[in-house]
C-alpha positions in Angstrom: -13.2 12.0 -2.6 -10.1 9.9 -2.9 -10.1 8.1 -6.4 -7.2 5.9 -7.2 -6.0 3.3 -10.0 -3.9 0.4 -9.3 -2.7 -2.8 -11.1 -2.9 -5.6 -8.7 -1.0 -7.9 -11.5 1.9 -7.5 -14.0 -0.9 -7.2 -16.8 -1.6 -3.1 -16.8 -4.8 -4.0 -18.3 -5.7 -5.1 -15.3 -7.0 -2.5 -12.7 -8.1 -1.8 -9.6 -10.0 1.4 -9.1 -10.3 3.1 -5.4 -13.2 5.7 -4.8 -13.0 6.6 -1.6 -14.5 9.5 1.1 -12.3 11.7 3.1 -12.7 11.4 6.4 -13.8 14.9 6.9 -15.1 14.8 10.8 -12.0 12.7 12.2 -9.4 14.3 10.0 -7.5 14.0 6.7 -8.0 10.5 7.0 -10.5 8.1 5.7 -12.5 6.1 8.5 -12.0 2.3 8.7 -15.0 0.3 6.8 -16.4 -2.6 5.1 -15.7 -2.0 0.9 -17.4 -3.3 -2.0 -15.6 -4.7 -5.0 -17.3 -4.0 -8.1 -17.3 -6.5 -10.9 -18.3 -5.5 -14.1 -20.0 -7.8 -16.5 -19.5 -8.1 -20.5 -19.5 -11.8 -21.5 -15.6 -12.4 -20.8 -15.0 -9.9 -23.8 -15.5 -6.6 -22.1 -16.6 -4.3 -19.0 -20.1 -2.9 -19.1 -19.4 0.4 -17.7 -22.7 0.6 -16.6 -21.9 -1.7 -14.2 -18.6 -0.8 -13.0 -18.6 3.2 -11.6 -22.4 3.7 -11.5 -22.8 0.9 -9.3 -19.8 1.9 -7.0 -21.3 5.4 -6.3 -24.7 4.4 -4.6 -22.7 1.9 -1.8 -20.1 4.9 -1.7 -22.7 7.3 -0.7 -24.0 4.3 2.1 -20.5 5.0 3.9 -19.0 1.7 1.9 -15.5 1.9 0.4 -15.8 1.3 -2.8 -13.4 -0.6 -5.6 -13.9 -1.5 -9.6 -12.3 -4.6 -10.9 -11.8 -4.5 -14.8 -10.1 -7.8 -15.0 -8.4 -9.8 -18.2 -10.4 -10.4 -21.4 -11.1 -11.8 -24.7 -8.1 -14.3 -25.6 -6.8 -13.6 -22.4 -9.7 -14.9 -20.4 -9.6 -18.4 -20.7 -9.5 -20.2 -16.5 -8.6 -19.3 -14.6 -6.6 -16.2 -15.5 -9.6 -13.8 -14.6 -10.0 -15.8 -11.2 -6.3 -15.0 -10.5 -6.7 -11.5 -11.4 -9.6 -11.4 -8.8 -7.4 -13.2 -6.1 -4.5 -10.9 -6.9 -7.3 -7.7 -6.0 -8.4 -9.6 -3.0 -4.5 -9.5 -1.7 -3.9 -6.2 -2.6 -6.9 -4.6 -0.7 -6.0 -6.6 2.1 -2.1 -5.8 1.8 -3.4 -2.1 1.9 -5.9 -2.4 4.6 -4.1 0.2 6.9 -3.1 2.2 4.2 -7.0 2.2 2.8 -8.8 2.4 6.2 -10.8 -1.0 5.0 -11.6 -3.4 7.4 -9.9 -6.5 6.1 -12.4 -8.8 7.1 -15.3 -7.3 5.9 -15.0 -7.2 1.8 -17.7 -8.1 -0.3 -17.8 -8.7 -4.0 -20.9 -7.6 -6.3 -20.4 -9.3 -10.0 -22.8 -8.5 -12.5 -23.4 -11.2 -15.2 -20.2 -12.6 -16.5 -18.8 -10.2 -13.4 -21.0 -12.5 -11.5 -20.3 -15.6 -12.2 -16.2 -14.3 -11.9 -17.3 -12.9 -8.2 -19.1 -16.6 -7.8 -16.2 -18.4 -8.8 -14.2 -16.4 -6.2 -16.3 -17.9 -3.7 -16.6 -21.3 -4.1 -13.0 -21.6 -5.4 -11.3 -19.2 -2.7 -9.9 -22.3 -1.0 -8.8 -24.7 -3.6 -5.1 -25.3 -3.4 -4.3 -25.7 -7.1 -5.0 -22.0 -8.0 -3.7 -20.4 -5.0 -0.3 -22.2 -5.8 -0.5 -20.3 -9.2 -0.1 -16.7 -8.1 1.4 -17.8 -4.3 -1.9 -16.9 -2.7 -3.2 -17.6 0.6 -6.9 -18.5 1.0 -6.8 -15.6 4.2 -5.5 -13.3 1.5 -8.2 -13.6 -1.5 -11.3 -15.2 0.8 -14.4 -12.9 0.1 -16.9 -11.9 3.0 -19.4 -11.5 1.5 -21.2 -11.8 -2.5 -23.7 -9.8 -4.5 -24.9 -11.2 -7.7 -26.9 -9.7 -10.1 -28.1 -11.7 -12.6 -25.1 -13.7 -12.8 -23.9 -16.5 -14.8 -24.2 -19.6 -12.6 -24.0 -22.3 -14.8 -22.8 -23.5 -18.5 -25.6 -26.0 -19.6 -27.6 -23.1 -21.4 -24.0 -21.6 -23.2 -22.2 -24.9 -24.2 -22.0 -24.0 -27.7 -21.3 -20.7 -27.4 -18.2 -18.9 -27.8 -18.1 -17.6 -24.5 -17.6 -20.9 -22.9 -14.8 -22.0 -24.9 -13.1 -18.6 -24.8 -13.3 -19.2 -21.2 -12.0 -23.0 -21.7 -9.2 -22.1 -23.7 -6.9 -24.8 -24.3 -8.1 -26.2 -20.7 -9.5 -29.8 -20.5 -13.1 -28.8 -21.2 -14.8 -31.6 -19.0 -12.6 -30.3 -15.9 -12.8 -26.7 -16.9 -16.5 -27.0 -17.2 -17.2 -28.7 -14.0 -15.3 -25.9 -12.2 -17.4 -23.1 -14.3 -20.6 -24.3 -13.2 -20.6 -22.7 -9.8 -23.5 -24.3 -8.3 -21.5 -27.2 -7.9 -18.6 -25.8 -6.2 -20.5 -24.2 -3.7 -20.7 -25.5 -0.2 -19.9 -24.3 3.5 -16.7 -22.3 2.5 -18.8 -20.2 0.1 -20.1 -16.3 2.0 -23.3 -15.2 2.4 -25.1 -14.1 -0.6 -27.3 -12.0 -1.9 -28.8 -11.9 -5.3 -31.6 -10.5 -7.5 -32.4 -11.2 -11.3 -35.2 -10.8 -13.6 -37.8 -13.0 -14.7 -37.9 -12.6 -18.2 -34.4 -11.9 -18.8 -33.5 -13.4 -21.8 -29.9 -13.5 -21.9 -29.1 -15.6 -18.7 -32.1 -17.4 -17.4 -33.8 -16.7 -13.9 -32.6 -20.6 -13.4 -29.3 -19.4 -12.8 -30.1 -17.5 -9.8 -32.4 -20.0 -8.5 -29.7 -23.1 -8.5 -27.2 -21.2 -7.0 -29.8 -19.9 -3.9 -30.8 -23.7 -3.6 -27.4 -24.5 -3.3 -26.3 -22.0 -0.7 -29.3 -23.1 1.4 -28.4 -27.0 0.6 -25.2 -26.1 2.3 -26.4 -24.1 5.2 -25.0 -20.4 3.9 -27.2 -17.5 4.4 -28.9 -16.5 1.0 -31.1 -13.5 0.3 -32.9 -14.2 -3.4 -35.1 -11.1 -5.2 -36.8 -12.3 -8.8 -38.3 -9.3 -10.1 -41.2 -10.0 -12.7 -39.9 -7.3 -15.7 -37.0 -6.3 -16.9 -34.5 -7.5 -19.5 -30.3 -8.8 -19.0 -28.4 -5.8 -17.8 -30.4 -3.5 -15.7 -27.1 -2.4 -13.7 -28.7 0.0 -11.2 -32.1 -0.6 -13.4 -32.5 3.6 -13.2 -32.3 6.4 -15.8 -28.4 6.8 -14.3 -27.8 3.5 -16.0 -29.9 3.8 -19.3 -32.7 0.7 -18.5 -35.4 1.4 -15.9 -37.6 -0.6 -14.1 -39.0 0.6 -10.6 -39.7 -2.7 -9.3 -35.7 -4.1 -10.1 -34.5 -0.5 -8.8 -35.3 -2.1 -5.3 -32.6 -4.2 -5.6 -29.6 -1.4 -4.3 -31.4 -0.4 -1.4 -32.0 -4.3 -0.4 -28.2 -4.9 -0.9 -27.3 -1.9 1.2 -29.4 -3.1 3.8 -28.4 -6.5 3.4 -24.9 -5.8 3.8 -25.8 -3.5 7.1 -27.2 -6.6 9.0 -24.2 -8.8 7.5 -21.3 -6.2 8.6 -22.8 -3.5 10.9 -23.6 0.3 9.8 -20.5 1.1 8.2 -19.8 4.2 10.1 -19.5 1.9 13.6 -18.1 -0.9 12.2 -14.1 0.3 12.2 -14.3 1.9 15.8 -11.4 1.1 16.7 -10.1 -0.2 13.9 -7.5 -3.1 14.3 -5.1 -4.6 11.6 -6.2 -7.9 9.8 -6.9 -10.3 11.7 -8.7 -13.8 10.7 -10.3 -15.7 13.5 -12.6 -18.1 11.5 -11.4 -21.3 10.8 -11.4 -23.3 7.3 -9.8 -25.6 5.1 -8.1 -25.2 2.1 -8.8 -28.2 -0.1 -6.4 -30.3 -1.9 -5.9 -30.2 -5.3 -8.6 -32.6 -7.0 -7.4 -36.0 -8.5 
């Protein structure tokens, strides 16, 4: 197995971790394929590693390259620094396409919590004009195909007076920075297919979460895939003794994505014969910055 750390930005706390098969029937060489971007959750203030490594493994072993994004924090998370950092791991996969044996077009993101509502900002935001200027991004470069959210953070309503909101809000204009948090309103024919799964009596981010963001994706015509699982509390990660909590019922949710993202991209040992250098064929517009 090929395992790799990178800094996609100037910030070395920043990093982009590469697991990775060798290609052992072709060659030396790893075989073209979709990958998976892992990205942990924590609140904005840390990465679960529950939910970074452990959760890379399982779509390793479905023939998925694999990547953890441990992205900026604490006083350097206010927006949209950690939406940068995610643009700027975007571009670099893609840059390294050839080099990685990843099919360029088929990347999706899986965000966990606060790594979910980071991976759901990516998608509704991928195209907005004012953040791509920041980092010189192109929306080809940083445009996900694909999300998996587990129990994310959708919205803000229930965290207003919490300190992760303003830590995220920074010295930002809170109404603006706000309205761009709450994802379920940024969402719209732009954003991927999703899939996502949460808890019903988790605590810490309410099943509501989920559920607005589903409605909106299907308000907007973008295929959605929605599991609520009856028990379990915030956190689950892989919801097995691997990662500490357990719950059989929620465990069902890593086989679901795998097959999920088999419809979505084809097996992944098919789907990069022959593989071919990027190349973006869908059209879409990348909007102008808001007045």
């Amino acid at each position: 197995m090929l395992t790799n750390v990178y800094h996609p930005t100037n910030d070395p706390a920043v990093t982009l971790t590469r697991f990775q098969f060798n290609n052992l029937d072709r060659g030396p060489e790893p075989a073209p394929r979709p990958t998976v971007l892992v990205v942990p959750g924590g609140g904005y203030s840390m990465c679960s590693d529950r939910e970074a490594d452990p959760i890379a493994m399982p779509y390793l072993a479905a023939g998925f390259h694999t990547f953890v994004l441990r992205y900026s924090l604490g006083a350097d998370a206010a927006f949209p620094r950690p939406l940068l950092d995610i643009f700027a791991a975007m571009r670099f996969l893609r840059a390294h396409a050839e080099e990685f044996a990843l099919l360029p077009d088929k990347i999706a993101v899986c965000g966990f919590s606060a790594g979910g509502h980071l991976a759901a900002t990516l998608g509704t935001l991928w195209n907005r004009e004012e953040f791509l200027a920041l980092g010189g991004f192109k929306a080809e470069e940083v445009r996900p195909n694909a999300l998996i959210l587990g129990y994310p953070v959708i919205s803000t309503s229930w965290i207003k007076n919490s300190g992760n909101l303003q830590r995220l809000i920074g010295d930002g204009d809170a109404e603006t920075v706000t309205r761009l948090l709450n994802t379920q309103e940024q969402v719209g024919p732009h954003t991927p297919p999703t899939f996502l799964f949460h808890t019903a009596r988790d605590t810490s981010v309410p099943v509501e979460d989920s559920l607005i963001f589903a409605a909106a994706l299907i308000h907007a015509g973008v295929p959605a895939e929605l599991h609520v699982y009856p028990n379990g509390c915030h956190g689950l990660a892989l919801a097995t003794v691997t990662t500490g909590l357990v719950d059989a019922d929620a465990a069902g949710w890593m086989p679901l994505s795998i097959a999920w993202l088999t419809r979505l991209f084809g097996r992944p040992e098919e789907a990069g014969a022959p593989f071919k250098k990027a190349r973006f064929t869908e059209t879409f517009t990348v909007l102008p910055t808001a007045q």
